[in-house]
TIDOGU-686976 format. One record per residue: residue in one letter; x, y negated, z of N, C-alpha, C in turn. Coordinates in steps of 0.001 Angstrom, whole numbers, plus 500000, padded with zeros to 6 digits. Each point is the difference from the previous one (the first is absolute). Layout:
<rs>
aXYZXYZXYZ;...
</rs>
This chain:
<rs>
x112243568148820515500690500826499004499446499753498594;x499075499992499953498788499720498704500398498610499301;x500968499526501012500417498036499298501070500226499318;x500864501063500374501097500581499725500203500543498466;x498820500736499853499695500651498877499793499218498842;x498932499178500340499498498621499137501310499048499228;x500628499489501073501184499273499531501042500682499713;x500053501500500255501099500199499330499859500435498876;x498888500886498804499352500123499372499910498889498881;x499414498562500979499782499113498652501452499170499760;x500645499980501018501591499945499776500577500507498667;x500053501127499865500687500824499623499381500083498487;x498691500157500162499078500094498853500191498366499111;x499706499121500760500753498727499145501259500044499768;x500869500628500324501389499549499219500090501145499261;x499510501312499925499453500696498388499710499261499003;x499360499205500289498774499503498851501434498624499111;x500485499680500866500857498658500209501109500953498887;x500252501365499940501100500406499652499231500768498719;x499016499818499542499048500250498868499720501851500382;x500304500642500784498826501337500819498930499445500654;x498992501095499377498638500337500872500006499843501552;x499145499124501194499847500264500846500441500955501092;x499716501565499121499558500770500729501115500581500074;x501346499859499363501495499864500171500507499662501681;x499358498913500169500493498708500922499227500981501263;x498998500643499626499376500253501154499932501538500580;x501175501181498711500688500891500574501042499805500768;x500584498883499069501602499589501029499367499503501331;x499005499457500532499803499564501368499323501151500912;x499779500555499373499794501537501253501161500754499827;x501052500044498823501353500467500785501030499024500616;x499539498965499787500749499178500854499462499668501747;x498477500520499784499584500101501648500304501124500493;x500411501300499268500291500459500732501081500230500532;x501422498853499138501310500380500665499991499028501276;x498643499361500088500487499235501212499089500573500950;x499995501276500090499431500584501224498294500326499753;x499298498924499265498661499888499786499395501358499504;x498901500762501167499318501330499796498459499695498986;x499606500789499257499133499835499011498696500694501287;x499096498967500321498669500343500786499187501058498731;x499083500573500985498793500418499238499157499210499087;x500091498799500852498499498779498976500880499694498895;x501357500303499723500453499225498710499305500989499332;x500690501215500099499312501072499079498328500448499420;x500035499095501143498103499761499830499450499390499213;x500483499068500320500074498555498721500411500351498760;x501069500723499870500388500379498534498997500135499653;x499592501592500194499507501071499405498292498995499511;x499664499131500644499172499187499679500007498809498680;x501389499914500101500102499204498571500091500956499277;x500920501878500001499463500468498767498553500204499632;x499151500176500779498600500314499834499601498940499345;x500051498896500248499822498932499178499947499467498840;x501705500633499835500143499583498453499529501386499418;x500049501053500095499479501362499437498780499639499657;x498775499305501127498750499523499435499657499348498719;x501260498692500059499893499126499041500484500789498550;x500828500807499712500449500893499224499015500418499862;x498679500898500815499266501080499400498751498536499391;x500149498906500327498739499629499632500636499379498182;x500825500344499640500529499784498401499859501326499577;x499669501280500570500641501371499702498737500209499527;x500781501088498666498394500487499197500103501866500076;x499717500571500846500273501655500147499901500453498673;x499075499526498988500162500734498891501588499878499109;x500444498837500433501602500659499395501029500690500545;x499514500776501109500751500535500897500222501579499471;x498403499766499089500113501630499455501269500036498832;x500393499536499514501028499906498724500799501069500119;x500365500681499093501252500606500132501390499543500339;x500167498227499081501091499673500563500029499345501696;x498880500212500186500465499392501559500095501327500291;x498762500648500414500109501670501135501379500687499593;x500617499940498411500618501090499590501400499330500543;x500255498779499825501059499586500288500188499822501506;x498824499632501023500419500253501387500388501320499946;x499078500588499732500294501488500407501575500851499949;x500308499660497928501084500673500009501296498690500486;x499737498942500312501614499297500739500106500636501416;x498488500056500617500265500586501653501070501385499758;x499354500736499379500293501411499585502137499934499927;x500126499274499262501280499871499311500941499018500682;x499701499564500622500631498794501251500163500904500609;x498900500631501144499900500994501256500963500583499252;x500181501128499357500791501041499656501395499738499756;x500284498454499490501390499574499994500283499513501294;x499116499664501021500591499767501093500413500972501247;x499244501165499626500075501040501130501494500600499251;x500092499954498916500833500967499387501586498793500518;x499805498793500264501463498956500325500401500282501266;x498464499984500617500173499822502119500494501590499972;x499460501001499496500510501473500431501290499762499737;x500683499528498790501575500214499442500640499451501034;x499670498734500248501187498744500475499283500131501557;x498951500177500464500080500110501610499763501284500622;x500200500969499489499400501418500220498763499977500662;x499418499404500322498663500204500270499036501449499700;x498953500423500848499536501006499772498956499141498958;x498660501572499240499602499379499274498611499433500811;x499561500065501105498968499022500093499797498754500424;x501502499730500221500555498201500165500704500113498883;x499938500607499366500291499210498435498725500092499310;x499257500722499924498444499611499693499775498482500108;x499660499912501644499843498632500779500667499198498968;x501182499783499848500636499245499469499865499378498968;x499717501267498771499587500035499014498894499208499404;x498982500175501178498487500057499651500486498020500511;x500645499916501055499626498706500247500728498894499155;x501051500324499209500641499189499161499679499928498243;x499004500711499488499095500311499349499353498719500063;x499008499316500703499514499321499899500341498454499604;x499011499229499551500221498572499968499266498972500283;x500358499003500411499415499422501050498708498880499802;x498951500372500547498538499328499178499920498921500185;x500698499358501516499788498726500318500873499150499166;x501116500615499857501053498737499558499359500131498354;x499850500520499030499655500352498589498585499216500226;x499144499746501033498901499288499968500246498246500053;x500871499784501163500910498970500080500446499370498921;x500708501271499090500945499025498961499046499795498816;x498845500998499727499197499470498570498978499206500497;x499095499661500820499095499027500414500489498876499789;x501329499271500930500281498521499308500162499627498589;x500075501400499485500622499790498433498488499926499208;x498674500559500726498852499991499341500178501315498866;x500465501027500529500487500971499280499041501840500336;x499317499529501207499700500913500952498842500720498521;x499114499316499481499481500981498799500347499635498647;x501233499785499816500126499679498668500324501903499925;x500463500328498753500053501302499772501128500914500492;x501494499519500405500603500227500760499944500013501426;x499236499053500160499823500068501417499013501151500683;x498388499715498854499799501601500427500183500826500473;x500918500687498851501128501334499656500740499992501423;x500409499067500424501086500228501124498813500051501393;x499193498826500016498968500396501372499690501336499902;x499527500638498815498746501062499862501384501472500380;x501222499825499584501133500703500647500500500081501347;x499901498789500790499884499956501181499181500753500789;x498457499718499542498689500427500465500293501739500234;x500257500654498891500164501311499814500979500480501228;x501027499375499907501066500074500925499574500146501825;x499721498988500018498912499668501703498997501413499675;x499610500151499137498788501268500405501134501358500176;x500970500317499246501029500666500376500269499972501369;x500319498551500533500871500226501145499073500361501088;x498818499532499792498825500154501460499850501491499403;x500132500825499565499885501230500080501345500729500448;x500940499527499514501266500262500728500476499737501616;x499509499128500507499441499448501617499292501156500473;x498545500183499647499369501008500294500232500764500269;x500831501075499066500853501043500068501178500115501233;x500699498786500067500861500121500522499903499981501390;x498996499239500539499306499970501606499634500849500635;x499332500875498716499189501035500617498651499576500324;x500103499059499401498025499082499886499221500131498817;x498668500396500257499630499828498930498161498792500199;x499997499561498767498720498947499912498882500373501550;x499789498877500174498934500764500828498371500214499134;x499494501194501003498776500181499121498800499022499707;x500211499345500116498788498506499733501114499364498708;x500805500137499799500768500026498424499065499481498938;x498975501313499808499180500080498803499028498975499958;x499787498900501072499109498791499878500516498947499069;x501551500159499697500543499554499551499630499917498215;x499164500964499853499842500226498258498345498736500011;x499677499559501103498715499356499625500463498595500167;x501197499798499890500228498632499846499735499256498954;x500054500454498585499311499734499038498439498975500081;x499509501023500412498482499793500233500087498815501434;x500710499362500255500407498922500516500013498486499394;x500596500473498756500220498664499336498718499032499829;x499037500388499764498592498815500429500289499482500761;x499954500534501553499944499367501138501227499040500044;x501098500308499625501573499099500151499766498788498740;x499307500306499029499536498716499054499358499002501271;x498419500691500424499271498884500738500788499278501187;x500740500923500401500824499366501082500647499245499574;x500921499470499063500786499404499358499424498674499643;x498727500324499659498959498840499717499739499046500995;x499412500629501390499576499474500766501229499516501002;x501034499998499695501386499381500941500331498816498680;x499352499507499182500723498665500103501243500019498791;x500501498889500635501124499616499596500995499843502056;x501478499590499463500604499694500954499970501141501554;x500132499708500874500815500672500932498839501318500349;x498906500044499393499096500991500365500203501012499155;x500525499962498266500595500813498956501040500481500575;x500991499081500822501307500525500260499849500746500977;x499106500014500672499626501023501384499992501240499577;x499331500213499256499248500895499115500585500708499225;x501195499494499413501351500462499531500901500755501379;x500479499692500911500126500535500942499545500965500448;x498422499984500115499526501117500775500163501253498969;x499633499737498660500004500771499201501181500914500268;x501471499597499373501297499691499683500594501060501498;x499541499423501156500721500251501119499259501275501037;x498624499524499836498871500887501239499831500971498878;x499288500081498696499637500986499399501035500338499373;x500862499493499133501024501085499368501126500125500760;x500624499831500865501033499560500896499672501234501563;x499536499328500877499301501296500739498850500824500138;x499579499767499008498759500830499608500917501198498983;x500433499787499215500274500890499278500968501179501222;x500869499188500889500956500586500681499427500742500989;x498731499558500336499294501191501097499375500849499876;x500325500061498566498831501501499093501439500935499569;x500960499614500357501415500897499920500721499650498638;x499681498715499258500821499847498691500327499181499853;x500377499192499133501478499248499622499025498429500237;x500630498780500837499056499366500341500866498588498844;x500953500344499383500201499333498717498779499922498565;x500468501522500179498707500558499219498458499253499736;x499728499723501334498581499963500100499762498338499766;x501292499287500563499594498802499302500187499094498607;x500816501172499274499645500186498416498912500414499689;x499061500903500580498764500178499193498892499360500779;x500495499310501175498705499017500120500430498760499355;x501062499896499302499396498886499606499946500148498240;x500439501478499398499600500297498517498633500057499819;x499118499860501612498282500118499315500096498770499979;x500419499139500230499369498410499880500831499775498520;x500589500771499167500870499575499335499469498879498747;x498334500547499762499566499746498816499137498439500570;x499761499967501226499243499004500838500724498291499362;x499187498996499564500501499221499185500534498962500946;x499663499804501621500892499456500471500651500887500838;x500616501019499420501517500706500379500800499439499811;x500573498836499238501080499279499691500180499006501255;x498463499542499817500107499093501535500188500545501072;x499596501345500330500000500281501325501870500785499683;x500823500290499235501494500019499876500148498546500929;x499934498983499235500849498671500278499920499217501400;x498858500826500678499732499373501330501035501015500898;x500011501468499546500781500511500631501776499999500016;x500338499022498946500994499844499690500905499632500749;x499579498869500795501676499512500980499931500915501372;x498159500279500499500452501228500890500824500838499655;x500077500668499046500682501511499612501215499407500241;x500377498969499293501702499291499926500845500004501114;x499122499249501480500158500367501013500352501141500958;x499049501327499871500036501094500310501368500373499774;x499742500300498690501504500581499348501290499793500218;x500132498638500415501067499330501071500440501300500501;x498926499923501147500132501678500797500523500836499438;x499703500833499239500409500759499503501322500571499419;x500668498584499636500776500113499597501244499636500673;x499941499375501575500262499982501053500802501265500551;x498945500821500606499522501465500416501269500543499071;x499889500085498507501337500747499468500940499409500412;x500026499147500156501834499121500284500138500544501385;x499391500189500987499614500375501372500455501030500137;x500043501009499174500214501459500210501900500414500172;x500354498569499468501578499958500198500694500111498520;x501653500154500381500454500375499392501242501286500589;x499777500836499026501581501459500763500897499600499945;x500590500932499954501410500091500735500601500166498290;x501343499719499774500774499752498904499395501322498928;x500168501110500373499698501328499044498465500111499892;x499425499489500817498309499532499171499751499003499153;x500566498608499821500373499355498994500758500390499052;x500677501041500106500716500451498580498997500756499399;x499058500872500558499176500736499800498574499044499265;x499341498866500841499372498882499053500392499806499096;x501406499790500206500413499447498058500303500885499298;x499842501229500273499961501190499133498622499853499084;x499327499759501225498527500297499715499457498828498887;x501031499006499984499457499169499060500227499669498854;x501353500525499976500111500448498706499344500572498704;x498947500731500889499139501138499436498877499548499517;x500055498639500289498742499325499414499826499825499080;x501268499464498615499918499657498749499602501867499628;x500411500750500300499295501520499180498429499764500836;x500075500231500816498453499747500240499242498976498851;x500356498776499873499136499489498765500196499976499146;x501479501021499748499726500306498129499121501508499922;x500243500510500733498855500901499755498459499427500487;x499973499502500467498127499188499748499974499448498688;x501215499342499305499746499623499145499765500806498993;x500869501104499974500053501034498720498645500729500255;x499766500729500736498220500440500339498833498731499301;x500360499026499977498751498873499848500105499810498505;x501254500019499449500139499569498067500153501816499767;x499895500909500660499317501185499219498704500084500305;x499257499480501176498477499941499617499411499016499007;x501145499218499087498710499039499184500462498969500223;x501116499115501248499955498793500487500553499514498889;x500327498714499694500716498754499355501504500107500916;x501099499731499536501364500136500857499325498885500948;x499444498975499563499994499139500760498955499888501596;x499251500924499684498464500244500674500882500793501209;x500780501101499342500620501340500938501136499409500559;x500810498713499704501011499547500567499544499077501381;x498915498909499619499503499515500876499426500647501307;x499182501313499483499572500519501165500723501128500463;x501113500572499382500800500356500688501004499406501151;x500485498586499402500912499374501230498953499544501100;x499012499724499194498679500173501761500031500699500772;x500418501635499972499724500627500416501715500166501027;x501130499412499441501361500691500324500305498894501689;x499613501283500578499625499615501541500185501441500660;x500242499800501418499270501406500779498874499568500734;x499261500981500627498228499750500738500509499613501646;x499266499222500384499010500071501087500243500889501084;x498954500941498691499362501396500551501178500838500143;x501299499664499290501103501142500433500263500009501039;x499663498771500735500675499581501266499137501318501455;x498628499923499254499048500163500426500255502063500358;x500904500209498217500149501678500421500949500231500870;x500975499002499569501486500921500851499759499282501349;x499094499181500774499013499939501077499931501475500706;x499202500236498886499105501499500438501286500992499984;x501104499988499303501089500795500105500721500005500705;x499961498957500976500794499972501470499339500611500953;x498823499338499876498934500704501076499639501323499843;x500271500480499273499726501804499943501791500705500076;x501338499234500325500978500489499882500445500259498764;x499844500058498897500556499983498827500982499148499587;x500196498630500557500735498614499593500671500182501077;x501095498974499966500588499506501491498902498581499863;x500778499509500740499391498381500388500432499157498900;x501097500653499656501219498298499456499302500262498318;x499151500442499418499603500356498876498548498844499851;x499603499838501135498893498567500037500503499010499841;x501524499984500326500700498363499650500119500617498903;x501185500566499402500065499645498753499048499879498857;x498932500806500368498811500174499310499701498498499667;x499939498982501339499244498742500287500803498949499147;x501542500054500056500940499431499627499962500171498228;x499541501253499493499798500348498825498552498937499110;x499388500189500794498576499582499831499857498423499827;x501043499208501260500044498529499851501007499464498901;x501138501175499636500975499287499467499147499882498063;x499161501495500204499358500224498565499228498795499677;x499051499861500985499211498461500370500621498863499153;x501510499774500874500780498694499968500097499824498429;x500686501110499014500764500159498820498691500045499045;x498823500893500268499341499877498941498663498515500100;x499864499324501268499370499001499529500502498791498985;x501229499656500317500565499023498543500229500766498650;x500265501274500265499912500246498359498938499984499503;x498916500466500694498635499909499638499408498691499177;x500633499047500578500188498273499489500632500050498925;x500937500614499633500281500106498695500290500535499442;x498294501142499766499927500844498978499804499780498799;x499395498901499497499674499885499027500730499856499063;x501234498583500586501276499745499391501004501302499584;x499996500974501268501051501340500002499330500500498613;x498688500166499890499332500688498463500718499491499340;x500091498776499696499901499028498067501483500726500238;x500777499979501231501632500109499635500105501423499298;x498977501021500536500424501744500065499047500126498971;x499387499505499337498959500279499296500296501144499025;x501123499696498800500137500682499149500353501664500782;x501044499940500720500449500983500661498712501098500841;x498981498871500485498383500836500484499200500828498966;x499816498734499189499444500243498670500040501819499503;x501148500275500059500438501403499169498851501126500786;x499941499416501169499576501520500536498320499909500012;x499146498942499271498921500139499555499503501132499380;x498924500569500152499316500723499098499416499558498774;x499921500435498857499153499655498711498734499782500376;x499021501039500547498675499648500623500053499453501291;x499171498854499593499717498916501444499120500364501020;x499991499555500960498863500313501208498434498616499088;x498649500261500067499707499209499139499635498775501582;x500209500143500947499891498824500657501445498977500071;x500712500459499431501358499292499793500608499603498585;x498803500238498696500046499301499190499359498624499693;x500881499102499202499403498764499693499264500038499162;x498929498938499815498775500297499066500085498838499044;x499565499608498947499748499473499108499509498872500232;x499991498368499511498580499075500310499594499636499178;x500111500829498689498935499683498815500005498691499503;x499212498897499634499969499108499796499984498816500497;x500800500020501149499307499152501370501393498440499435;x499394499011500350500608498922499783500839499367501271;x499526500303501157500599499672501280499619501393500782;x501402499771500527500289501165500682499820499439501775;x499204500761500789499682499403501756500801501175500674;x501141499426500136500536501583501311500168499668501270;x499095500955500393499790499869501751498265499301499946;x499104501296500460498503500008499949499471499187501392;x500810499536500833499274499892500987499152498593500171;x499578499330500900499184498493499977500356499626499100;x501341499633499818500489498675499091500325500147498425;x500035501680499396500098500337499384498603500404499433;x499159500080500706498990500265499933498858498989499195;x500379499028501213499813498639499641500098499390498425;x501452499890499949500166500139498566499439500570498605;x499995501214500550499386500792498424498579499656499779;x499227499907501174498471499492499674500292498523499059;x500241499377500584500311498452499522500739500120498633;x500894500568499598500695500479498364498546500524499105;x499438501205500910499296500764499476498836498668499104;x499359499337501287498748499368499636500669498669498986;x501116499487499572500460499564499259499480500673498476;x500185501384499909499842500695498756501267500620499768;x501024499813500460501186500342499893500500501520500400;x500361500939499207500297501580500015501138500448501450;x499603500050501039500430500242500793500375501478500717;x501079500363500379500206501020500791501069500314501376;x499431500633500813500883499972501477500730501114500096;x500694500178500813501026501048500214500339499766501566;x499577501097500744500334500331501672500226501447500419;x501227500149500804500734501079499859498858500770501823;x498749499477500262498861500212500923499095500782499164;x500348501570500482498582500644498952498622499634500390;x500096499358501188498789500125500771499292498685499493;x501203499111499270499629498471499705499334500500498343;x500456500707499897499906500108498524499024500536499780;x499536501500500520498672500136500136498666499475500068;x500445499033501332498997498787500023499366499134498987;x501479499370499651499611499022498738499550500978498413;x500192501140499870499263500667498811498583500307500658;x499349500068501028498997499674500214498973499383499970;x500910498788499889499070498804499635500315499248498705;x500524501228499197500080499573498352501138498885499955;x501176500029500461501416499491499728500698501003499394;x501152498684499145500757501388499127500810499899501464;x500729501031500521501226499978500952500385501463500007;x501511499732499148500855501377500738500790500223500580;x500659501341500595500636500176501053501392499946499387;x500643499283500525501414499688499781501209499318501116;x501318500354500066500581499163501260500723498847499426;x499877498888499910500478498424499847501609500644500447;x500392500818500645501345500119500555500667500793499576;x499559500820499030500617500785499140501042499255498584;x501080500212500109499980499344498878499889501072498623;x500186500679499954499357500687498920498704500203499253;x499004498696501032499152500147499141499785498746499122;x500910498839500406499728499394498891500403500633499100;x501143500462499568500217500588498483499204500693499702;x498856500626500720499017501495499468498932499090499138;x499890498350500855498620499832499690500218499013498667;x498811500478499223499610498799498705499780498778500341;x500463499195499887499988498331500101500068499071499090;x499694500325498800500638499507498741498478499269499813;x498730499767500441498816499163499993500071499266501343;x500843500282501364499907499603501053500294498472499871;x498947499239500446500707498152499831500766499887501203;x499527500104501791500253499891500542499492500992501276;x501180499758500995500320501310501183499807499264501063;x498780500301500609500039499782501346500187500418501320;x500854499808500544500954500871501287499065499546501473;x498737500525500606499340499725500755500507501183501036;x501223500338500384500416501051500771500719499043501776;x499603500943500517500451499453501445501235499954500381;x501083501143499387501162499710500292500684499784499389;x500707499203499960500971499137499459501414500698499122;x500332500872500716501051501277499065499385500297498835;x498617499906499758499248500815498807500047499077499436;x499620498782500254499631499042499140501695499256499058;x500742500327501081501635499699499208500135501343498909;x499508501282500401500269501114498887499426500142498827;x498561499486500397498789499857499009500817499200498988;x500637498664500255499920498900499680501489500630498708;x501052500466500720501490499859499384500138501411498790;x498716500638500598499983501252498821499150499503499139;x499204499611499768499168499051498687501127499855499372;x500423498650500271501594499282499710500637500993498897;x500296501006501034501185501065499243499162500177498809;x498901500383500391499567500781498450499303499201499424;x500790498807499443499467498889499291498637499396499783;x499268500091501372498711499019499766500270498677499834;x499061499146499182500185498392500156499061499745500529;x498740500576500445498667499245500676500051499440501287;x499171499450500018499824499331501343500258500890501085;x500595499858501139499974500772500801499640499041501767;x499026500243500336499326498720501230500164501092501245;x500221499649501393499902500783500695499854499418501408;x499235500084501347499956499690501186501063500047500786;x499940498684500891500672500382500673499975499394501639;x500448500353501095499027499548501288500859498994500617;x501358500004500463501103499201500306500706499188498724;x500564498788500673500311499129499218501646501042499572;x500691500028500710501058500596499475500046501691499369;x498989500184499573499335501208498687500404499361498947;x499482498906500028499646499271498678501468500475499028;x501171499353500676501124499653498832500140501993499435;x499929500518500537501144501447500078498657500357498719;x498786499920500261499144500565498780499925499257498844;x500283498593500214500286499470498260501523500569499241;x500577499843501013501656500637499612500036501281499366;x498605500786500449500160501702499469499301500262499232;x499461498722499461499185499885498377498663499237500010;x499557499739501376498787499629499452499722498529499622;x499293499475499161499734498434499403499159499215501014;x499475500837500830498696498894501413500314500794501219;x499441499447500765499566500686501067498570499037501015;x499275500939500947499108499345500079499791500372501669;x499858498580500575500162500068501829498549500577499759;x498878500748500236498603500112500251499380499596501449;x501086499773500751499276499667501661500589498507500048;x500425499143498753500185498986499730498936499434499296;x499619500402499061499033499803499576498781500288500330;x499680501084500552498938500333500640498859498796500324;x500581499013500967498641499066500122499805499322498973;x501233499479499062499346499292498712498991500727499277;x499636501429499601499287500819499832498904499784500672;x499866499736501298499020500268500686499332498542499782;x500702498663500376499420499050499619499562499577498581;x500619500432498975499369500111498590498753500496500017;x499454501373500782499139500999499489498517498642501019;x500560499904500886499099498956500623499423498736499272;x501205499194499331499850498790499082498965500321499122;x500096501253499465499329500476498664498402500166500466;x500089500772501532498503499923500251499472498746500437;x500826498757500043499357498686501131499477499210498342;x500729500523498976500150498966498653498513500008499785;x499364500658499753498223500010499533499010499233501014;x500122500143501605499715499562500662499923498515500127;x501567499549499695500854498264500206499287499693498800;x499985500602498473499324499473498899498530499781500510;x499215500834500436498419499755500157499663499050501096;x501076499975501046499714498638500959500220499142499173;x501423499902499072499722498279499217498953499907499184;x499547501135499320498871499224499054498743500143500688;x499828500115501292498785499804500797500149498008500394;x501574500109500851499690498871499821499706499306499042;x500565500010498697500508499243499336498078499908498920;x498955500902500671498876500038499576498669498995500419;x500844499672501613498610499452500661500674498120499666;x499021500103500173499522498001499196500711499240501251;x500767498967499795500418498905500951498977499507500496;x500083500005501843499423499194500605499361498117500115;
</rs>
């Protein structure tokens, strides 16, 4: 059965990809397509899921910084969309299905939510997961999941178990999870280790102390968050999680599809999505956001949960639901999936189009982590702090040349003012900030960013707002190359092309003193 799953999955999931959708498209349609052919969803799929979410939740908490969780615009805005969703939804299901009110509660409470995995999904490939929108939308999620595991609680009739409170000395942990981290290495002993973490401690560890075992593998892996190979121990866990999730997303297709008046009822339900993310959006540009900051992480968010699946679960099983309310629920959940992963792909573009029309509903006062900053006198501009950018500015710097960086990574940015770099926080993908920023001393722009959408936006908004400088930028595939000179830039530069010429130069340079002192040794002793 398990061969079944596999091929029909990567079937399905390749001719997504073939038709320019996400994977994970290809791989709802193959659990409702297993199940019109009779195919029953086992326990171990569900097992497996719930293991790739733990997974990626880990890898999420090990980017996650709790101190922006305190914000007003995150807490205030989970708080009041749950608030105002729930209340528009109990107030639709009472009108249009008469429902009593504690399956419209249920209802309420479970369509309220939005969904952590897929919003984790869609900003990670984008390298978006801490730029400042992305934040805003994780640190909204986060709030949300602590909502719902208290809403579970409640609803079971369970509460934490009393060994709970061991739970506050996890802190006083983080030494020990450094040395451990140390002493595993590199390669399949890190990735173990990621696992056990991810799966044994936040996964069923958290779940046998009576709480949310999502939960727990977000905050085992927010203590490793600051740990400097946390990045590495992400990337080892990476194609596991990819895998898992398969599952997962399986399992929903699995659950079926209803009968004709539950599909009318899904597409009721989905309708409801564009108000769902204009109100995330309108909550986020009255706390302070940029249209653009609150647009982005609002359509992140325009999804249903998981975890809804998870209440109106619990709403069958206590008699409140019928049955046929888990399909549509499920049907709601995959179709939200299907529609908001490609738009998600092109959000950036949907901005430049809606911009002016976003624009209006800005506030005068900015949030100050979502303003652009100044670069003073800097002659070359380095955007994107990481190795290669990094790389760069030392090498400008020790030239003599007035240098400054810009990375939309507070955590990068921090760093490098640490060690006495100019670098500020800014998103390369905004286009509003080229126009914010002074450039009128800038000679040349260097685009050291990983993804390739930024580096075409970076590149075509300069343009607009009449820069003539140099504009140089990386790039990893040969067919990058044409689409980023086309969108303004004058170079581009393979670095894993060059790379060994680099490496054999830096060698030449050390053999040159050596090769000189052997010849004039020989060239010292007297003919035989």
């Amino acid at each position: 059965m398990m061969a079944w799953w596999i091929l029909c999955a990567f079937a399905l999931g390749l001719l997504a990809r073939r038709l320019g959708l996400p994977p994970l498209v290809g791989f709802l349609a193959a659990g409702f397509l297993l199940d019109g052919l009779g195919v029953r969803a086992e326990p171990v799929l569900a097992e497996l899921g719930h293991v790739g979410v733990w997974l990626l939740l880990f890898t999420i908490g090990l980017k996650l910084r709790f101190r922006s969780l305190m914000r007003p615009e995150v807490w205030v805005t989970a708080l009041a969309h749950m608030v105002l969703t729930g209340a528009a939804a109990v107030w639709l299901v009472r009108g249009a299905g008469g429902l009593g009110w504690p399956a419209a509660l249920a209802l309420g409470a479970a369509f309220a939510f939005s969904s952590t995995v897929l919003t984790a999904i869609i900003l990670e490939p984008k390298r978006e997961l801490r730029a400042f929108h992305g934040r805003v939308a994780i640190g909204v999620l986060v709030v949300q999941d602590v909502v719902a595991v208290a809403l579970l609680a409640a609803g079971d009739g369970q509460t934490p178990s009393p060994w709970a409170w061991l739970l506050l000395v996890l802190p006083l942990l983080r030494p020990l999870l450094d040395r451990l981290v140390h002493l595993t290495g590199h390669g399949e002993l890190l990735a173990l280790l990621g696992v056990l973490l991810a799966v044994a401690g936040g996964g069923y560890g958290f779940q046998a102390l009576g709480l949310s075992p999502e939960l727990g593998s977000l905050v085992l892996g927010a203590l490793l968050a600051g740990h400097p190979r946390a990045a590495e121990l992400g990337g080892t866990l990476w194609a596991l999680k990819e895998v898992f999730l398969v599952c997962f997303f399986l399992s929903i297709g699995l659950a079926g599809l209803p009968a004709l008046p539950g599909l009318l009822g899904a597409g009721a339900l989905l309708l409801v999505l564009p108000v769902k993310a204009a109100l995330f959006f309108v909550l986020l540009t009255m706390a302070g956001l940029r249209a653009r900051s609150g647009f982005l992480a609002a359509l992140s968010l325009a999804s249903y949960s998981e975890f809804g699946l998870i209440v109106i679960q619990l709403g069958v099983d206590r008699g409140l639901l019928a049955s046929q309310w888990l399909q549509i629920a499920a049907v709601a959940v995959a179709a939200s999936f299907a529609i908001a992963a490609p738009l998600n792909r092109l959000a950036h573009p949907l901005f430049v189009r809606w911009e002016r029309r976003l624009a209006r509903w800005e506030r005068e006062q900015r949030h100050p982590d979502d303003e652009p900053l100044s670069v003073g006198s800097a002659e070359v501009l380095v955007v994107g702090m990481g190795r290669v950018g990094s790389g760069a500015y030392r090498y400008l710097k020790d030239l003599g040349l007035q240098v400054v960086g810009l990375d939309s990574d507070m955590a990068k940015v921090e760093s490098h003012l640490q060690q006495g770099r100019r670098v500020v926080y800014a998103d390369a993908e905004d286009p509003d900030l080229w126009h914010r920023l002074r450039l009128e001393r800038v000679r040349a722009v260097m685009l050291a960013l990983p993804d390739v959408e930024a580096k075409l936006i970076a590149s075509r908004q300069l343009r607009l707002r009449g820069y003539r400088g140099l504009i140089a930028a990386t790039h990893v595939f040969d067919d990058e190359r044409s689409p980023i000179l086309a969108a303004g830039c004058d170079l581009t530069y393979n670095y894993f092309n060059e790379a060994g010429t680099g490496f054999a130069a830096h060698i030449a340079d050390a053999l040159q003193p050596v090769a000189s002192g052997q010849a004039l040794g020989r060239r010292a002793q007297p003919p035989k």
